[in-house]
N, CA, C and O of each residue as an XYZ file, in Angstrom:
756
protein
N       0.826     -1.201      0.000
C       0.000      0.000      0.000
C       0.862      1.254      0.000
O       0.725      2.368     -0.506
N       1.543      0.836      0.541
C       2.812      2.337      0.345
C       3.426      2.935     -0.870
O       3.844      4.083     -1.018
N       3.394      1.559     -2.041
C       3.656      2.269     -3.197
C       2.709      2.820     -3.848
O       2.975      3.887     -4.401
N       1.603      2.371     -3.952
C       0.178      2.645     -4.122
C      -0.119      3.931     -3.847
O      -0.110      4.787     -4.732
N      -0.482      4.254     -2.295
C      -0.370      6.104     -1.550
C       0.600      6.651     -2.472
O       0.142      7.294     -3.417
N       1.895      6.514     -2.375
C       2.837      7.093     -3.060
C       2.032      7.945     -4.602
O       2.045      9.163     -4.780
N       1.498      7.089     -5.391
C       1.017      7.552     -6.663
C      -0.269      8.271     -6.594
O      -0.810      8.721     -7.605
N      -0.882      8.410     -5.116
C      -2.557      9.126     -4.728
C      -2.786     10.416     -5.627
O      -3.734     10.524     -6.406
N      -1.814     11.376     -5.432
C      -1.602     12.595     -6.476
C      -1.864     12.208     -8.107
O      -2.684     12.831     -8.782
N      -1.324     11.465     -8.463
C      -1.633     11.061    -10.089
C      -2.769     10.111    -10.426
O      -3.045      9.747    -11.569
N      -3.624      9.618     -8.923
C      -4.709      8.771     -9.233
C      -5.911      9.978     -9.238
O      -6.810      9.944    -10.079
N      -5.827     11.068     -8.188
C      -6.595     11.736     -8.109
C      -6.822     12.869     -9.382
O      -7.819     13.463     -9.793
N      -5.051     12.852     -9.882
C      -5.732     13.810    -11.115
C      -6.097     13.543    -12.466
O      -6.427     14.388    -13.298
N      -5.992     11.918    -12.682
C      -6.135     11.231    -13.913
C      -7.600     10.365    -13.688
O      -8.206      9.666    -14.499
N      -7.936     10.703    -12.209
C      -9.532      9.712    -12.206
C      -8.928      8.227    -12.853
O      -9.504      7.429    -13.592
N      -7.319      8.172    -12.185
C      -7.561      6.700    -12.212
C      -7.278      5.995    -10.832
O      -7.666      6.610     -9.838
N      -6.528      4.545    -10.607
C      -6.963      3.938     -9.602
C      -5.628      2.658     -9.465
O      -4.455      2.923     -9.725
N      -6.013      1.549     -9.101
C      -5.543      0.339     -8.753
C      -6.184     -0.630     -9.417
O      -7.388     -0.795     -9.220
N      -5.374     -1.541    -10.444
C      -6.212     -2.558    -11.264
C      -5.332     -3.647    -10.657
O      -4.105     -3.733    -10.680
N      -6.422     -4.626     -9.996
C      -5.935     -5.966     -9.815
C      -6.255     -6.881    -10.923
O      -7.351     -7.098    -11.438
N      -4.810     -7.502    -11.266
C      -4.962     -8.054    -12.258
C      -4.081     -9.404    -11.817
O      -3.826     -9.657    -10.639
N      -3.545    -10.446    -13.234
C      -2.723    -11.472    -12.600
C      -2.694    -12.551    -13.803
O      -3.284    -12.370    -14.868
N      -1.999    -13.596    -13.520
C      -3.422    -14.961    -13.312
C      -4.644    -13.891    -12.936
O      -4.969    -12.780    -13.357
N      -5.206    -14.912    -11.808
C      -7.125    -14.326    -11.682
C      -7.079    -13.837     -9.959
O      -6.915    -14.522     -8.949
N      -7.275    -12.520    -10.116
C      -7.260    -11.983     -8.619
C      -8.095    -12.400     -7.482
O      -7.924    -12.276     -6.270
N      -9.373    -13.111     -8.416
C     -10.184    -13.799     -7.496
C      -9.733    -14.768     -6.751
O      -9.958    -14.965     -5.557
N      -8.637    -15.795     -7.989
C      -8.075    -16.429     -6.733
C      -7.400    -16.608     -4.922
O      -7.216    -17.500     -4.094
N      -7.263    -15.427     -5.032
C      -6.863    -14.819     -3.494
C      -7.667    -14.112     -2.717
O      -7.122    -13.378     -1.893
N      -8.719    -14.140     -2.762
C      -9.619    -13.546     -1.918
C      -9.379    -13.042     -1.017
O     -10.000    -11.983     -0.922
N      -8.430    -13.347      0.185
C      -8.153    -12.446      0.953
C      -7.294    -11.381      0.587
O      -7.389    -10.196      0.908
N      -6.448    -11.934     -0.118
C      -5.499    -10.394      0.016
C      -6.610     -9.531     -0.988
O      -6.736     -8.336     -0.723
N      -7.263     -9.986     -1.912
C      -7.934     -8.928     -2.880
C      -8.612     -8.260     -1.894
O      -8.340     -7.062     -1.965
N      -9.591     -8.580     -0.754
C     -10.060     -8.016     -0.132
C     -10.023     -6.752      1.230
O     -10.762     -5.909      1.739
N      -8.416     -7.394      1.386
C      -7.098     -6.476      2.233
C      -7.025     -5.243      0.881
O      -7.591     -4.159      1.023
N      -6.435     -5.510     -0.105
C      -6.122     -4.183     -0.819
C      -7.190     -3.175     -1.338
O      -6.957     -1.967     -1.363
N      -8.418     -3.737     -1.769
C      -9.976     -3.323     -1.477
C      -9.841     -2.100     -0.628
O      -9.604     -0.892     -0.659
N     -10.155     -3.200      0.217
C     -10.430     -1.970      1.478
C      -9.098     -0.726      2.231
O      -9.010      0.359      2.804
N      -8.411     -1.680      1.786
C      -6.938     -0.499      2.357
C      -7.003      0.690      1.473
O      -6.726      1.792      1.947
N      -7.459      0.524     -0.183
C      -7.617      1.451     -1.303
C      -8.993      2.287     -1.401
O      -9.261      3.204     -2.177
N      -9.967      1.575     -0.160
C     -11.315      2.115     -0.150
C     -10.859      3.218      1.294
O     -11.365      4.333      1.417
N     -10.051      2.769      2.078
C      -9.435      3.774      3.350
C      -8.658      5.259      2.805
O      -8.545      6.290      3.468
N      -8.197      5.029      1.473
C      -7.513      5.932      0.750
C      -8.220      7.116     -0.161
O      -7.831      8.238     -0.484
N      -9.291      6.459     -0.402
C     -10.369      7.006     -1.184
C      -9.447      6.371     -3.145
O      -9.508      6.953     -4.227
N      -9.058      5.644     -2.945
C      -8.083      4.764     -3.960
C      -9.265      3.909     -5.131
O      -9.900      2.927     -4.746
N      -9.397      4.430     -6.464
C     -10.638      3.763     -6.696
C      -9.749      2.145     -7.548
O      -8.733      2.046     -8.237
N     -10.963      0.922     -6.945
C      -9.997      0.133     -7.665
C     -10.420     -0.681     -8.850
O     -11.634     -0.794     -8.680
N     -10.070     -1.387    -10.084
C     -10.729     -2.283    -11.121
C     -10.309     -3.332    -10.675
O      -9.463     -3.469     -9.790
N     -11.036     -4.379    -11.428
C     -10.979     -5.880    -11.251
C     -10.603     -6.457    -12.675
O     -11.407     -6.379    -13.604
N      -9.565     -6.941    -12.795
C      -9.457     -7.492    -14.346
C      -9.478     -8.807    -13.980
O      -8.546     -9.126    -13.243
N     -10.517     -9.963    -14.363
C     -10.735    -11.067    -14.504
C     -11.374    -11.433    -15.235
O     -12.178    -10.736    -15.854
N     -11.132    -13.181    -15.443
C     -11.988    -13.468    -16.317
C     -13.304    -14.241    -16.019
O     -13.950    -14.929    -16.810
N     -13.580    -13.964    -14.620
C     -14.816    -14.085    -13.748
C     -14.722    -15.676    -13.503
O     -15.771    -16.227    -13.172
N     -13.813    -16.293    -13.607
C     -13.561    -18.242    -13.083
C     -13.616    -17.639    -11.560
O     -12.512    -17.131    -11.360
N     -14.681    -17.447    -10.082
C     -14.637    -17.831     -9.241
C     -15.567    -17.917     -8.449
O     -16.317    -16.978     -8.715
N     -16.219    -18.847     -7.116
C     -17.331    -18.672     -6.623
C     -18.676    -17.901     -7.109
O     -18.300    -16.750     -7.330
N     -19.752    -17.972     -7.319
C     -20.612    -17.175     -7.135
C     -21.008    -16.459     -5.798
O     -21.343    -15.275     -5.831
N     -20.981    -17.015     -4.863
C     -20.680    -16.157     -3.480
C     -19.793    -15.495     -3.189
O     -19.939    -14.683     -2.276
N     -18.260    -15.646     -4.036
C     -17.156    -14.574     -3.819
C     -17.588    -13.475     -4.574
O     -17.502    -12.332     -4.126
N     -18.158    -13.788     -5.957
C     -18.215    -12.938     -6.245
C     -18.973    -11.673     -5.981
O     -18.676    -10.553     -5.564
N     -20.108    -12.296     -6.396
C     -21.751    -11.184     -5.729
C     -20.920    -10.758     -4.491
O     -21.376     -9.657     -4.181
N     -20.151    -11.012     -3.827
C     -19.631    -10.514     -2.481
C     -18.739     -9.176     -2.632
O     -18.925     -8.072     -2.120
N     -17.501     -9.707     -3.671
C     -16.543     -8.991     -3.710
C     -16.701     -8.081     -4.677
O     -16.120     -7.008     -4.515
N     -17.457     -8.266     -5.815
C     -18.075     -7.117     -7.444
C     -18.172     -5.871     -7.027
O     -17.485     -4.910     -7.372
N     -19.119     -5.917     -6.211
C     -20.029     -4.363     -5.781
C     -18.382     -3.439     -5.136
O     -18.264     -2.236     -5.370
N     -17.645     -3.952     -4.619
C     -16.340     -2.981     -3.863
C     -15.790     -2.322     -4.904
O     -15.317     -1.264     -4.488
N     -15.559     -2.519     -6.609
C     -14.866     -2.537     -7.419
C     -15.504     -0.571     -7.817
O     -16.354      0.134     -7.273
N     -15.009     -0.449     -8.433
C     -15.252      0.837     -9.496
C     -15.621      0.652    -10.738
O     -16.098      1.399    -11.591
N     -15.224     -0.852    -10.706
C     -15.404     -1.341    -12.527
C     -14.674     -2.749    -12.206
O     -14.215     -3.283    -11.196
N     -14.801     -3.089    -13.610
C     -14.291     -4.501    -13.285
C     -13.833     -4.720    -15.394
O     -14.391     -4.272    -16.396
N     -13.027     -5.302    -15.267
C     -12.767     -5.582    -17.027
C     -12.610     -7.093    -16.921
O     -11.782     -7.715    -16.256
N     -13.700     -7.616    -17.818
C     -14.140     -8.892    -17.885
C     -13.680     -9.455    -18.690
O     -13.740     -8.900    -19.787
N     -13.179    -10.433    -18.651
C     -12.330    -11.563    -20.056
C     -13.839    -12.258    -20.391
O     -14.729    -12.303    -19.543
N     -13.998    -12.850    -21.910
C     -15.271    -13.576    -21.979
C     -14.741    -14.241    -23.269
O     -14.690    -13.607    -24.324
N     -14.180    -16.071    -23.127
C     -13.658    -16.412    -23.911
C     -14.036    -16.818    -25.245
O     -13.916    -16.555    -26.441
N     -14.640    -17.720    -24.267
C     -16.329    -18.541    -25.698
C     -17.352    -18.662    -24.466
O     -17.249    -18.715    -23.240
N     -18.868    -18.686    -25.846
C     -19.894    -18.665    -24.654
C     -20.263    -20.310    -24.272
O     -20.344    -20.895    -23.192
N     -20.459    -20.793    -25.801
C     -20.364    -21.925    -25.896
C     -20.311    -23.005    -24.411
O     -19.375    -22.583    -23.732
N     -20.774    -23.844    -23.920
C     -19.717    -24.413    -22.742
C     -18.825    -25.657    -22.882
O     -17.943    -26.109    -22.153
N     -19.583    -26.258    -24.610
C     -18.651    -27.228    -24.479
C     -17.486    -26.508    -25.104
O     -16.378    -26.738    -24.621
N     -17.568    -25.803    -25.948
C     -15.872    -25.380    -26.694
C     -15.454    -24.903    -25.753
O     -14.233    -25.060    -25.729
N     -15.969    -24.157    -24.566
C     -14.757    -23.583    -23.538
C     -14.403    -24.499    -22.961
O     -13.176    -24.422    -22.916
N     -14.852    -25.663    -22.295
C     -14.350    -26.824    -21.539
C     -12.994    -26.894    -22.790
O     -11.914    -26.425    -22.433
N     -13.115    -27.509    -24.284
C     -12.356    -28.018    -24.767
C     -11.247    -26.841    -24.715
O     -10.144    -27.083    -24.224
N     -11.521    -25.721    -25.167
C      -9.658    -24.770    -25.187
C      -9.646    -24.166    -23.798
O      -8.764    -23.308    -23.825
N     -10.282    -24.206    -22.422
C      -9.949    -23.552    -21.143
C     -10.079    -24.408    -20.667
O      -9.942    -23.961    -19.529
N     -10.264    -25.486    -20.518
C     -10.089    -26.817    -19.441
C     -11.002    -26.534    -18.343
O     -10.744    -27.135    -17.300
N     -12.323    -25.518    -18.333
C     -12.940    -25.867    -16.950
C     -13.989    -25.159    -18.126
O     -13.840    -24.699    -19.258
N     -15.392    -25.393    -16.961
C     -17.144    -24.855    -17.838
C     -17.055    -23.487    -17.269
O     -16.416    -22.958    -16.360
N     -18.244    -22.982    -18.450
C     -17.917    -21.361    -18.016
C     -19.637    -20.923    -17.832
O     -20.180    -19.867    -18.156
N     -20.266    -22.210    -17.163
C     -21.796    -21.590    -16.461
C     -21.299    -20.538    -15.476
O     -21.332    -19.394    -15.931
N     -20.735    -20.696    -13.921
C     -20.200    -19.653    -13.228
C     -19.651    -18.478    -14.028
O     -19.895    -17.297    -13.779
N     -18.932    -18.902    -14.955
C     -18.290    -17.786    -15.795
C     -19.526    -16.452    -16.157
O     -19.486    -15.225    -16.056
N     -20.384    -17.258    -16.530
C     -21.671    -16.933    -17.624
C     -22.587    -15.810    -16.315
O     -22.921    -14.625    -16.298
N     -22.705    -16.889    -15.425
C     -23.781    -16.233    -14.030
C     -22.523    -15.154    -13.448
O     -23.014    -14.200    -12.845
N     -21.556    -15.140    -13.492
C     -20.999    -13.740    -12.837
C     -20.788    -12.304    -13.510
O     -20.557    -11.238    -12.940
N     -20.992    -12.678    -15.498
C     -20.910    -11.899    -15.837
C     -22.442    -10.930    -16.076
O     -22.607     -9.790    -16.511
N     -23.507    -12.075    -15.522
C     -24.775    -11.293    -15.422
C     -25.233    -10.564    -14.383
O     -26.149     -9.747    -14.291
N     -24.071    -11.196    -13.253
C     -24.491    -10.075    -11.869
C     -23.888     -8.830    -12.224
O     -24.543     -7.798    -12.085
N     -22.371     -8.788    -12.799
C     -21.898     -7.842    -13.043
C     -22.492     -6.350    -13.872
O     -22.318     -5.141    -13.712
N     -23.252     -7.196    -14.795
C     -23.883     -6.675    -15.537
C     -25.346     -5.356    -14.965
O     -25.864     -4.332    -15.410
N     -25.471     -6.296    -13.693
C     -26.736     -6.087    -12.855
C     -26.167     -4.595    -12.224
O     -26.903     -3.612    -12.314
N     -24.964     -4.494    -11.650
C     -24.292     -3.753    -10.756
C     -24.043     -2.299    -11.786
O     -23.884     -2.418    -13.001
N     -24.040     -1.189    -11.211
C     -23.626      0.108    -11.288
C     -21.938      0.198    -11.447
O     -21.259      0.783    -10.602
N     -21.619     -0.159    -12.096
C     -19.875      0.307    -12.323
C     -19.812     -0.063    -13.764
O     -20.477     -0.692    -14.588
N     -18.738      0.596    -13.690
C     -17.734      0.644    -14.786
C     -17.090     -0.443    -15.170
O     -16.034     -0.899    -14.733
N     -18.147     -1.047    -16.462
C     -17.826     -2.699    -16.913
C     -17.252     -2.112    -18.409
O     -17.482     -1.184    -19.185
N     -16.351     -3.289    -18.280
C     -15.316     -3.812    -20.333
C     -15.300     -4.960    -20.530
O     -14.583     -5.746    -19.911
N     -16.004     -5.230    -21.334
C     -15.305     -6.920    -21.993
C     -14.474     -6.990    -22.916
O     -14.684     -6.587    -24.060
N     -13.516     -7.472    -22.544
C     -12.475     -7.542    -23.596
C     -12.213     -9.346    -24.229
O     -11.781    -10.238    -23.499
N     -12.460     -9.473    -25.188
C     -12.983    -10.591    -26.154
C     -11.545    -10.641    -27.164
O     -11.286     -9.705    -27.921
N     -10.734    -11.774    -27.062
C      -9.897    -12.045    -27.632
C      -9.913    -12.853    -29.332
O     -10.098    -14.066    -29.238
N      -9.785    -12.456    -30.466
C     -10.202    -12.673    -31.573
C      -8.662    -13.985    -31.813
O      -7.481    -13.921    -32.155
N      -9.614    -15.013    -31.393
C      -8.237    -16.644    -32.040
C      -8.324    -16.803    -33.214
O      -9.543    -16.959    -33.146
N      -7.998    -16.976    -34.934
C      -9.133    -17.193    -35.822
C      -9.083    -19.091    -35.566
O      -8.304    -19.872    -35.020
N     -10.525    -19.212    -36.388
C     -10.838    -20.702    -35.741
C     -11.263    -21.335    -34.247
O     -11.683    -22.487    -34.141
N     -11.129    -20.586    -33.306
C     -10.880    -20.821    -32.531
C     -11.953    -19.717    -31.433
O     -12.538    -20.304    -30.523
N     -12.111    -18.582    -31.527
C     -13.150    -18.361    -30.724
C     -13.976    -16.748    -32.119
O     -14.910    -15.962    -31.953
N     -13.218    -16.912    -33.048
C     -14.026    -16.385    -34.512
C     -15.282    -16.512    -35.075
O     -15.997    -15.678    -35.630
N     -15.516    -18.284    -34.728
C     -16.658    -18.517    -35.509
C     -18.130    -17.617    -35.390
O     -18.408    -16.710    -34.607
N     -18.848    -18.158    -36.345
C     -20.326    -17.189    -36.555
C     -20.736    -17.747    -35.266
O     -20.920    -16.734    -34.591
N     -20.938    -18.557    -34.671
C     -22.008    -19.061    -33.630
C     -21.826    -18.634    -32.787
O     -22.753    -18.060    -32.214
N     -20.094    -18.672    -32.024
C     -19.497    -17.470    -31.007
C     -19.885    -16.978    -30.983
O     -20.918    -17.006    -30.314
N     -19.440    -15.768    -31.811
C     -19.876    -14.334    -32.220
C     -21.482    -14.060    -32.181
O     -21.661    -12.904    -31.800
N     -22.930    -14.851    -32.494
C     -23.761    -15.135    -32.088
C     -24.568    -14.874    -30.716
O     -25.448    -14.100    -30.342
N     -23.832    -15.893    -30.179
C     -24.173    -16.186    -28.840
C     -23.510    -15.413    -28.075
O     -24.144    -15.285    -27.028
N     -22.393    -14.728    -28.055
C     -21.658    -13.713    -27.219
C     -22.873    -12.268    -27.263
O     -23.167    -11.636    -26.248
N     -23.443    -11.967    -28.660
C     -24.168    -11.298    -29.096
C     -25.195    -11.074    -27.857
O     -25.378    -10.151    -27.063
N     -25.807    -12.415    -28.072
C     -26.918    -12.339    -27.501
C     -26.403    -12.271    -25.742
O     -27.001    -11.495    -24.996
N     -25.731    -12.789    -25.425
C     -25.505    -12.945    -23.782
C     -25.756    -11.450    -23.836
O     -26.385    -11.205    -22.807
N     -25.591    -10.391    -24.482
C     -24.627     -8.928    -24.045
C     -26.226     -8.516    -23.684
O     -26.740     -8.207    -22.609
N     -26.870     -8.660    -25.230
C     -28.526     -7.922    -25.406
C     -28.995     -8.434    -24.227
O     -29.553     -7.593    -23.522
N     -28.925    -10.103    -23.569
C     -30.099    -10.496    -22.641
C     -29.798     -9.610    -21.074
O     -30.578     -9.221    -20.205
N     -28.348     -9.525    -21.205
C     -27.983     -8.757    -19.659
C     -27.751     -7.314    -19.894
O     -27.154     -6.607    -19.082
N     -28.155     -6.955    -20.839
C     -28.152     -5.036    -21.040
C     -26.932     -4.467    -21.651
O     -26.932     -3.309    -22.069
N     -25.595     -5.451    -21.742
C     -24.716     -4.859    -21.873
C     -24.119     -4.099    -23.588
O     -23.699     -4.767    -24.532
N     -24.255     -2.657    -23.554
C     -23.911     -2.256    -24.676
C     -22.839     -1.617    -24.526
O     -22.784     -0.428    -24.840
N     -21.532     -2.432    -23.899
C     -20.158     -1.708    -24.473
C     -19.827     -0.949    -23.086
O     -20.458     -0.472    -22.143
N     -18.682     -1.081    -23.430
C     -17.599     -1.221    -24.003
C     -17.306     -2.523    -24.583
O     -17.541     -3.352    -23.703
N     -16.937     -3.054    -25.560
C     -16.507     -4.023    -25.838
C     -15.400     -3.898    -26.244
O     -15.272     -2.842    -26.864
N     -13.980     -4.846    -26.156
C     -12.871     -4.168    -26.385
C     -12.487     -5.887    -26.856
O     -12.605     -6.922    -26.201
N     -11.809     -5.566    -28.782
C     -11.301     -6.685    -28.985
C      -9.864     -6.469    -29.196
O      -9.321     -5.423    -29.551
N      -9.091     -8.089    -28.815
C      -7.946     -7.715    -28.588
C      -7.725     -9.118    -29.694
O      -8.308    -10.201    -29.620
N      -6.513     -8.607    -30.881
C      -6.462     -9.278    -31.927
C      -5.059    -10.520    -31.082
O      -4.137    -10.073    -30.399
N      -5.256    -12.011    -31.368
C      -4.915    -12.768    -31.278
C      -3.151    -12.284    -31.628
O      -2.971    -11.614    -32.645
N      -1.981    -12.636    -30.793
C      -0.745    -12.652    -31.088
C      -0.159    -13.896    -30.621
O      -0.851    -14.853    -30.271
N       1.068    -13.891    -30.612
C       2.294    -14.774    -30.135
C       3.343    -14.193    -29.237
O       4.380    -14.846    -29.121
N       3.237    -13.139    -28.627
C       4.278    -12.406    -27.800
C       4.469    -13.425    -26.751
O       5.584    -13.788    -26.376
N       3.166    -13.955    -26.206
C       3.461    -15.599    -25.111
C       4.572    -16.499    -25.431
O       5.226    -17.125    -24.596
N       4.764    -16.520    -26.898
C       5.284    -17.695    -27.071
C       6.784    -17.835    -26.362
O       7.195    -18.864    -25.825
N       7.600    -16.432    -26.489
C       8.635    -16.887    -25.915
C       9.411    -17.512    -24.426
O      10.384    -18.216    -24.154
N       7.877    -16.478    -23.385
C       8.181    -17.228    -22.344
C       7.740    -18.801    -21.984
O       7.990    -19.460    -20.975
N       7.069    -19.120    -23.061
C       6.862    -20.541    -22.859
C       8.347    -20.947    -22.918
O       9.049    -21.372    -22.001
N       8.747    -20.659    -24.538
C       9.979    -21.622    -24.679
C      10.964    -21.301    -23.237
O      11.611    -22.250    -22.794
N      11.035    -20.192    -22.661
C      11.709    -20.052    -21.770
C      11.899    -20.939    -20.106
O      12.809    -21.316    -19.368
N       9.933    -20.942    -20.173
C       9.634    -21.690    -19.260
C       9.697    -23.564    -19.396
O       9.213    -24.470    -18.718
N      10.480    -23.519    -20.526
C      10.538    -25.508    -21.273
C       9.104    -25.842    -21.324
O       8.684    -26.945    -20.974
N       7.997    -24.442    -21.962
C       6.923    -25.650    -21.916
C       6.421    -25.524    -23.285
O       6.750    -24.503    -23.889
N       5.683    -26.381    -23.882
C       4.992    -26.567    -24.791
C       3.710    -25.566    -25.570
O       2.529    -25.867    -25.403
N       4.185    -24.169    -26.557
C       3.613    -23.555    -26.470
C       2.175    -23.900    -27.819
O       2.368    -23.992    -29.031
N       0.947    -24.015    -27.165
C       0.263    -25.459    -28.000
C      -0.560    -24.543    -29.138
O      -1.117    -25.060    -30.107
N      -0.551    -23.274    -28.904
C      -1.243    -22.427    -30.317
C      -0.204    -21.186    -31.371
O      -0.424    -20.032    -31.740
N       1.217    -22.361    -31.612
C       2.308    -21.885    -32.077
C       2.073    -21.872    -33.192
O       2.752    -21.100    -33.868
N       0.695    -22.962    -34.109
C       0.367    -22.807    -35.557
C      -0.573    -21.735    -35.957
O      -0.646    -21.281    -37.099
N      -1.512    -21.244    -34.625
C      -2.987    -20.531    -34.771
C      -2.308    -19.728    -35.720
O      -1.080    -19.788    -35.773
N      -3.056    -18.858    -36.605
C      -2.825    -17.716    -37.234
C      -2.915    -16.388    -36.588
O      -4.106    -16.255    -36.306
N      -2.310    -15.417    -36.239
C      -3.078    -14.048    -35.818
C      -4.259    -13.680    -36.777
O      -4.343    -14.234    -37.873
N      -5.039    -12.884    -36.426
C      -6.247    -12.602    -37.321
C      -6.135    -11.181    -38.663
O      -6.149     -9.958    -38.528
N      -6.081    -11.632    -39.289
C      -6.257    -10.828    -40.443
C      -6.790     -9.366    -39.982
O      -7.908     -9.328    -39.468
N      -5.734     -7.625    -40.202
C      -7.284     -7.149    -40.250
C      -8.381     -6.630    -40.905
O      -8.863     -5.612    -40.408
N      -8.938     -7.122    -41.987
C      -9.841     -7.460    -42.475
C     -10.856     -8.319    -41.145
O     -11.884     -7.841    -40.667
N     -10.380     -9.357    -40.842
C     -10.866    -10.162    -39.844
C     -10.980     -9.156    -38.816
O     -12.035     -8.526    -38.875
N     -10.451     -8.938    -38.199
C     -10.433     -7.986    -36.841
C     -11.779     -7.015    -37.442
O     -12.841     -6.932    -36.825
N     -11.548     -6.410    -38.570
C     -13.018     -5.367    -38.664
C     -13.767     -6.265    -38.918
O     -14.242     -6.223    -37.784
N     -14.418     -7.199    -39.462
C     -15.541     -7.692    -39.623
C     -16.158     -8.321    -38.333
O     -17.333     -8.475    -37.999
N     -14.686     -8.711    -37.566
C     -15.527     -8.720    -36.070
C     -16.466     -7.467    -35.414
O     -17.546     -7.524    -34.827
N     -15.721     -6.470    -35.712
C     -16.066     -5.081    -34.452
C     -17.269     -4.698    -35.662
O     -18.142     -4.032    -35.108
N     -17.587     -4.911    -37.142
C     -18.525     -4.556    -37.855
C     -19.657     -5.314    -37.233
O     -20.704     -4.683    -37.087
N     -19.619     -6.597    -36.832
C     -20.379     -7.162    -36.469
C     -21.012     -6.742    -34.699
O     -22.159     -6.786    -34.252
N     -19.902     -6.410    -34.139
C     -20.660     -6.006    -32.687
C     -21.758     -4.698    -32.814
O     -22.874     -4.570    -32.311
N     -20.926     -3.725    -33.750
C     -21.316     -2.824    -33.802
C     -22.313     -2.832    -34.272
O     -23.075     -2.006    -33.771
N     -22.784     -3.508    -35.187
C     -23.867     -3.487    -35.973
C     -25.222     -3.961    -34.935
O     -26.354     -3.610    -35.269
N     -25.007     -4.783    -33.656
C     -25.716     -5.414    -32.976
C     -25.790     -4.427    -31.642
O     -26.040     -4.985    -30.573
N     -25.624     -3.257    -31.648
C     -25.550     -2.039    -31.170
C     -24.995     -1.460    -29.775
O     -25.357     -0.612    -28.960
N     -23.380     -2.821    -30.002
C     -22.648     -2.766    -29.008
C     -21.359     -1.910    -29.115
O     -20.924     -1.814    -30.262
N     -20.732     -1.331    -28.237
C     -20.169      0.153    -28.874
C     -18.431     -0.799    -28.804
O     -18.035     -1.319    -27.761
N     -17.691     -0.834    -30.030
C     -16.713     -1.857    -29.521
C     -15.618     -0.857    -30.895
O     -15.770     -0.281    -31.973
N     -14.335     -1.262    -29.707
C     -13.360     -0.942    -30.288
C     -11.799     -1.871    -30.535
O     -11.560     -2.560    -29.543
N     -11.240     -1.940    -31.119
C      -9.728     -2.487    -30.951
C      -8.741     -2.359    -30.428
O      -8.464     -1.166    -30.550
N      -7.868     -2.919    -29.810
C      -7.078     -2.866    -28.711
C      -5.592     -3.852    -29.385
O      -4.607     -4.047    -28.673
C-alpha cells in the first residue's frame, strides 16, 4: 500500500486507480479483499481485471467494492470452452450477469483466435448474452498474437497455439462490424 499512496496525487488527477490483475485476482480472496479496502481507506478507486472463473458467493460478495471490473469472456459456448480452457464457463456466464446487474464501470475484452473463438455461432451467442444482460459496451477486442510464445519456450513448456494464425485485419473489422452493428459500442485494442 505504500507504493500505491505514493502515486494518490496522479490517481486523483487522472480519475484513475488500482487494477488488480494477474493470473485471476479472485483467486486470493483475501489479500484482494485487504487491498480493497486499504484502497477504499484511501479514497483509492480500484478495477478488477478477470476473467470471472470464481465462486458465485465470492463474487456477488466482492463485485459491488470494485469501481469497474474488465471482464475476459472467452467462448460462450460451454462445451468449446471446456475443450480450449479446461474448466465450464456456467459460473463464468452467471458472474458476468451479476456484473452486468451492478452500477460500475464494466469492459469486456474478447480475444479474436481465428478458428478458434471467430466462428459465426461465437460471435452469435456472445451477441446475444450482451442484449439479454443489457450490456452495450464497451466491448474491447484484442487481436490474437504470439508475444506468449517466448516465455513458454523459456519456461521448457509446450507452447500449444504456435500454428494458430493471428487474425487478419480485415478479420479484426468484420468482427467489431459485427458487434457494432448489434448495437454494441466496440473498439480495438
Amino acid at each position: 500500500m505504500a507504493t500505491v499512496v505514493r502515486d494518490k496525487a496522479y490517481y486523483d488527477g487522472s480519475d484513475g486507480g488500482v487494477t488488480l490483475s494477474g493470473g485471476e485476482p479472485l483467486a486470493q480472496p483475501e489479500a484482494l479483499r485487504a487491498i480493497v479496502s486499504a484502497c477504499g481507506q484511501e479514497d483509492i478507486g480500484v478495477y478488477l481485471d478477470t476473467s470471472g472463473f470464481a465462486e458465485g458467493p465470492l463474487f456477488r460478495e466482492v463485485a459491488p467494492t470494485f469501481q469497474g471490473i474488465l471482464f475476459d469472456i472467452k467462448h460462450v459456448h460451454g462445451q468449446r470452452h471446456r475443450e480450449l480452457i479446461g474448466v465450464d464457463n456456467d459460473t463464468i456466464l452467471d458472474n458476468f450477469a451479476f456484473a452486468c446487474s451492478l452500477n460500475l464501470d464494466l469492459h469486456v475484452r474478447f480475444v479474436i483466435v481465428p478458428g478458434l473463438t471467430d466462428d459465426a455461432d461465437n460471435l452469435a451467442a456472445m451477441a446475444k448474452l450482451f442484449v439479454a444482460n443489457g450490456f452495450t459496451g464497451p466491448l474491447e477486442l484484442l487481436p490474437y498474437h504470439r508475444y506468449g510464445a517466448a516465455k513458454y519456450r523459456h519456461m521448457s513448456r509446450d507452447y500449444q497455439l504456435n500454428e494458430t494464425p493471428m487474425p487478419t485485419p480485415q478479420r479484426v473489422e468484420e468482427v467489431k462490424a459485427y458487434f457494432d452493428g448489434q448495437g454494441i459500442a466496440t473498439s480495438v485494442h
